[in-house]
C-alpha positions as CSV (number, residue, x, y, z in Angstrom):
1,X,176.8,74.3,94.1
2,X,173.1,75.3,92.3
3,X,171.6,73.8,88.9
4,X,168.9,74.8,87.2
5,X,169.0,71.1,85.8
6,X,170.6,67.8,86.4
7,X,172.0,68.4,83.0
8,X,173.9,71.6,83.5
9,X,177.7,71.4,84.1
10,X,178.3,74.2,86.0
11,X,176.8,74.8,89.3
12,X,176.8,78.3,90.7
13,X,177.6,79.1,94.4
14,X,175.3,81.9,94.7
15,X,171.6,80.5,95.8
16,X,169.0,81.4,93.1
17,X,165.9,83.2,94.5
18,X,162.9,81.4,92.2
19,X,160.7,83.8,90.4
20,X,156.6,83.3,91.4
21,X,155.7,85.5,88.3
22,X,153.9,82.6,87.0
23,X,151.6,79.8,88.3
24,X,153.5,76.4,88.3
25,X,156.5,74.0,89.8
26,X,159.5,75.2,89.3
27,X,162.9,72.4,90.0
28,X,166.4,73.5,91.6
29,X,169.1,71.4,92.4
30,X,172.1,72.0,94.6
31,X,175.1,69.8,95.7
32,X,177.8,70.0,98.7
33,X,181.4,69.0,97.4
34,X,183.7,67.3,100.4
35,X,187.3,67.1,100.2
36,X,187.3,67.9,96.6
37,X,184.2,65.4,95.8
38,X,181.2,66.6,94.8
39,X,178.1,64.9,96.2
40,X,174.9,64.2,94.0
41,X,172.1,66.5,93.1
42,X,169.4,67.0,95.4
43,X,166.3,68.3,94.4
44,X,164.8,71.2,95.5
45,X,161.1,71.9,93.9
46,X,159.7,75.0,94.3
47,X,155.4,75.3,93.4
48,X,153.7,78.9,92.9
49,X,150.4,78.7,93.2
50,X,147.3,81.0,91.0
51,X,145.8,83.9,93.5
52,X,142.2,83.4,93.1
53,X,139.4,85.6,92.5
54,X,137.5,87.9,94.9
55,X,134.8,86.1,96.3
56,X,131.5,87.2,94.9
57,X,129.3,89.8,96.3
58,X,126.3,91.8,96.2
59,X,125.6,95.0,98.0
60,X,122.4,94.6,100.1
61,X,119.4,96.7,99.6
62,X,120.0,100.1,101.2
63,X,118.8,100.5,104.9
64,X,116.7,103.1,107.0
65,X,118.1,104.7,109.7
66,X,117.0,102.6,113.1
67,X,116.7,99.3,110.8
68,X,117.4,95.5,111.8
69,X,120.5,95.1,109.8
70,X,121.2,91.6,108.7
71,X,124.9,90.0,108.5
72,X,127.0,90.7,105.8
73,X,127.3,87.4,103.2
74,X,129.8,86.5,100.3
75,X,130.7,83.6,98.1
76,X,133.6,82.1,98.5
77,X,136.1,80.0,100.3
78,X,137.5,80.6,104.3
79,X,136.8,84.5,104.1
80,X,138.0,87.3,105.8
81,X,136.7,89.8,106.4
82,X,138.3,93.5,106.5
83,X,136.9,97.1,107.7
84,X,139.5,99.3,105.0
85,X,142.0,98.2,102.7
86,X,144.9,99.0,104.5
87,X,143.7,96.7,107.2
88,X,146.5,93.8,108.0
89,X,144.4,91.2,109.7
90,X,141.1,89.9,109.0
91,X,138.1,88.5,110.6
92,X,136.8,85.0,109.9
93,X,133.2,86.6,111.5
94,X,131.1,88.4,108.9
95,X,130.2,92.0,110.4
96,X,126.7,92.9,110.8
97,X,126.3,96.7,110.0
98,X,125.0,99.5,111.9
99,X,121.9,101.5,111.2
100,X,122.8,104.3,113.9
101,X,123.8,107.1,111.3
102,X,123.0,107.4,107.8
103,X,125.6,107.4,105.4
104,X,127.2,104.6,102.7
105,X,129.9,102.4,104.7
106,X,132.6,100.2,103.2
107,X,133.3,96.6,104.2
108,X,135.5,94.2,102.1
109,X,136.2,90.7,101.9
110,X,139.0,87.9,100.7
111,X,138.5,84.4,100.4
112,X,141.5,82.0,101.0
113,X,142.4,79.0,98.6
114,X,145.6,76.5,98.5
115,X,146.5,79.1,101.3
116,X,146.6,81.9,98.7
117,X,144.3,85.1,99.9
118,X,142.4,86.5,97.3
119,X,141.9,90.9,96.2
120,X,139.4,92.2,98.3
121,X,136.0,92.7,97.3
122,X,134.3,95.6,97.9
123,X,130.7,95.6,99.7
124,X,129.4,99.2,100.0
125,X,126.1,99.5,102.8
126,X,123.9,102.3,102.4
127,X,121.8,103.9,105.2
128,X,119.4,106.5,104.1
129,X,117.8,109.5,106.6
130,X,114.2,109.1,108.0
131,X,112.9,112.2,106.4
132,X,110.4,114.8,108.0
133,X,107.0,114.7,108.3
134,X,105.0,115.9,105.3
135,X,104.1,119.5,105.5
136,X,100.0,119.6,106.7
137,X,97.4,122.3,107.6
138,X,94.5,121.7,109.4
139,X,91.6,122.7,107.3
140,X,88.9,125.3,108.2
141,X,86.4,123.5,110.5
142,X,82.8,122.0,108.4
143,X,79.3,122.2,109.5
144,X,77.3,119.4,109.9
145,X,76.0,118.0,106.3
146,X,79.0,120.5,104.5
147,X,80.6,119.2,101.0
148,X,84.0,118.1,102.3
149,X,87.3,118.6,100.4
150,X,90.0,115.8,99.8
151,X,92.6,116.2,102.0
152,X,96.3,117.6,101.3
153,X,99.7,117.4,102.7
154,X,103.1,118.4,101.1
155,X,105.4,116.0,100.4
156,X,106.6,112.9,98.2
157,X,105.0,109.8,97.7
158,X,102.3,110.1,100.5
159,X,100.6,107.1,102.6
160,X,97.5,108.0,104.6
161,X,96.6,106.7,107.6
162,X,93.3,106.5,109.6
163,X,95.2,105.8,113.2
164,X,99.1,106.2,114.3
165,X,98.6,102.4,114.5
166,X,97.8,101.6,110.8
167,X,100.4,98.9,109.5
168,X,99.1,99.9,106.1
169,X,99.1,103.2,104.5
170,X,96.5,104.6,101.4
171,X,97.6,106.5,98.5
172,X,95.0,107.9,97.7
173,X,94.0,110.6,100.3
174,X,91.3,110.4,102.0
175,X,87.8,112.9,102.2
176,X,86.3,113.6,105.4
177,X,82.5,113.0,106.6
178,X,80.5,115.7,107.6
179,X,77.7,113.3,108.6
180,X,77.8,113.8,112.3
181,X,79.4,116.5,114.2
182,X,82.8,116.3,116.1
183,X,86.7,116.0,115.6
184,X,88.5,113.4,113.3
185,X,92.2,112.5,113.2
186,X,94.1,111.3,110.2
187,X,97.8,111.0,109.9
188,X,100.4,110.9,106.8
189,X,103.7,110.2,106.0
190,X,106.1,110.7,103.0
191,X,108.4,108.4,102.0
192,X,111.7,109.0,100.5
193,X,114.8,107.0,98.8
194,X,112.4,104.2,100.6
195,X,112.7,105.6,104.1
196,X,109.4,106.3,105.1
197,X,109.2,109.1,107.8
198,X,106.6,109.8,110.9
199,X,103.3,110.1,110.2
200,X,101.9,114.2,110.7
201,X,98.0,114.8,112.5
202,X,95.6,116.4,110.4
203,X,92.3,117.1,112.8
204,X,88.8,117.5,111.1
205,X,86.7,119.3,112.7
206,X,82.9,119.0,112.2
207,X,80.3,121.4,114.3
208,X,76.8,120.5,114.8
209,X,74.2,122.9,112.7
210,X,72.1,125.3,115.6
211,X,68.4,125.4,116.4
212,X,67.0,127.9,114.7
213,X,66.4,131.2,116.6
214,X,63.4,131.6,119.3
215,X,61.2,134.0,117.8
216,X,57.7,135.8,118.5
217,X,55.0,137.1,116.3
218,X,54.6,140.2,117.2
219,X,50.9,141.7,118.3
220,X,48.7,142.5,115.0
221,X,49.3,146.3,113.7
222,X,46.5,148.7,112.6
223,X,46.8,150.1,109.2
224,X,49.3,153.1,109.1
225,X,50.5,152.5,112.7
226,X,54.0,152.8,113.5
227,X,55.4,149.1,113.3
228,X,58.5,148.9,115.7
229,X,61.4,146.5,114.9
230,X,61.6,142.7,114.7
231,X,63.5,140.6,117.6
232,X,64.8,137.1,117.4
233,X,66.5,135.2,120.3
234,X,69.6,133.8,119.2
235,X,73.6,134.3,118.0
């Protein structure tokens, strides 16, 4: 026979199924009756215990395609970690994300306490696009001792470079010297959502200034003779 006391008179012989609506310890008692005698109460204690909160996380700063990604972290106790939510079984390991494709991917995690598992908290992993190279145009080739103009490219948020080997880009772009004649590279990128993208070749050309033609004066003229035409030697 079931109690809900050791008070109550009346037992029942249909088992009660406790209730875990509510955080506590919760008593039953139940008895076996022999040959008409009814034994003592045993007791039968039943404890429901609080689900605790998500473990706290923080979505990590969003990647570049091709970056080192870092393993994922969370606060909290004997996580798990899960790739959906429909997932049944999680992993004790923390995943490390891939970079391969660019896109926002969802991981989530639980953490476990007084063997109750927690909601799962979300931790969302963004991998942005390398964009494309700014748009550039070589410009038209200087002489020797030419004014120079500042050079341009099209795009966003622009880093110059003076080699492809430049860990630090300028933004302020650059003007080229006309001091000595021959060809000088500079490269650019763009950078966008933080992704910076390859860097484009812009080639300066500088050509040297000529000699000045080869000439002859020609043989002195007598008044009112017919003078013929000048020559010069020379492009």
């Amino acid at each position: 026979l079931w109690y809900s006391s050791l008070t109550d008179t009346t037992g029942d012989t249909t088992a009660p199924t406790p209730s875990t609506a509510i955080v506590g310890t919760e008593n039953f008692y139940v008895s076996q009756t022999v040959n008409g005698c009814e034994s003592p109460r045993a007791l039968i204690t039943v404890t429901t215990k609080a689900i605790p909160a998500a473990p706290g996380v923080t979505n990590p700063a969003p990647y570049c395609v091709g970056d080192t990604p870092s393993v994922l972290t969370a606060t909290g106790t004997s996580l798990l970690w899960y790739s959906s939510l429909t997932d049944i079984t999680g992993d004790t390991a923390a995943p490390t994300p891939s970079t391969a494709v660019a896109g926002a991917f969802d991981f989530y995690v639980t953490q476990t306490v007084n063997a109750c598992e927690s909601p799962r908290a979300l931790i969302t992993v963004t991998v942005n696009a390398i964009p494309a190279a700014p748009g550039v145009t070589n410009p038209a080739p200087y002489c020797v001792g030419a004014t120079p103009t500042q050079l341009t490219a099209t795009g966003s948020n622009l880093l110059w470079y003076s080699s492809l080997t430049d860990t630090t880009g300028d933004t302020t772009a650059p003007t080229p010297s006309t001091t000595l004649a021959g060809t000088t590279n500079y490269y650019v990128s763009q950078t966008v959502s933080g992704c910076e993208s390859t860097r484009a070749l812009i080639t300066v050309t500088t050509k040297a200034i000529p000699a000045a033609p080869g000439v002859t004066n020609p043989a002195p003229y007598c008044e009112n003779v017919t003078a013929a035409a000048l020559t010069a030697t020379g492009t």
